[in-house]
Phi, psi and omega in degrees: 000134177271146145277188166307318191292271180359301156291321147306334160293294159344288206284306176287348157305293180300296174294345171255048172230347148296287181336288187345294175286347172267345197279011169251357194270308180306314217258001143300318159297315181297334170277324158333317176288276206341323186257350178086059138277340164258062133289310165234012160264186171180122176320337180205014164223129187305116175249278140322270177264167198275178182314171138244048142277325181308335179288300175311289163002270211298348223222357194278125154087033151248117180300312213267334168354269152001287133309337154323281195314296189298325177300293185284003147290329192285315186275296216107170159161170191205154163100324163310324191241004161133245191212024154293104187284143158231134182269178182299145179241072189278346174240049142276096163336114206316286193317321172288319176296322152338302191296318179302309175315297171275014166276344220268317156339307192299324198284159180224000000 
């Protein structure tokens, strides 16, 4: 039989071993609310703009990807995905938009 301390040691143990395993996935989705980009994304329904899975797709197995992603956030740009301009984000931070930028590279 466990006692109380025992089991509450458990129990934080578990939980932080959740954070853990959701947290570089969690805190990438959270700079997407942070920047409005799921405003016209979505991971897996077109809203605006296209999914990003549709991205990750389109985009798998390109080296220059990466930098792809990052130029046309940074800009804006129209016409890959039909002709809806997504505007430019120049005070989106290099480093946050990497990260978002490779969550979004990840998905399947």
């Amino acid at each position: 039989m466990i006692g109380n301390g025992k089991r509450l040691a458990v129990a934080a143990w578990w939980a932080a071993a959740a954070v853990v395993a959701a947290g570089p996935c969690a805190a990438q989705e959270e700079l997407l609310k942070k920047y409005s980009c799921l405003a016209c994304h979505s991971v897996d329904q077109k809203l605006v703009g296209p999914p990003y899975k549709e991205v990750a797709e389109k985009y798998r197995g390109q080296a220059d990807a990466p930098e792809k992603l990052f130029q046309k956030v940074k800009r804006g740009g129209v016409g890959v995905w039909g002709q809806i301009p997504m505007p430019p984000n120049p005070t989106v931070p290099d480093g946050d938009l990497r990260n978002m930028i490779k969550f979004i590279l990840s998905l399947k």
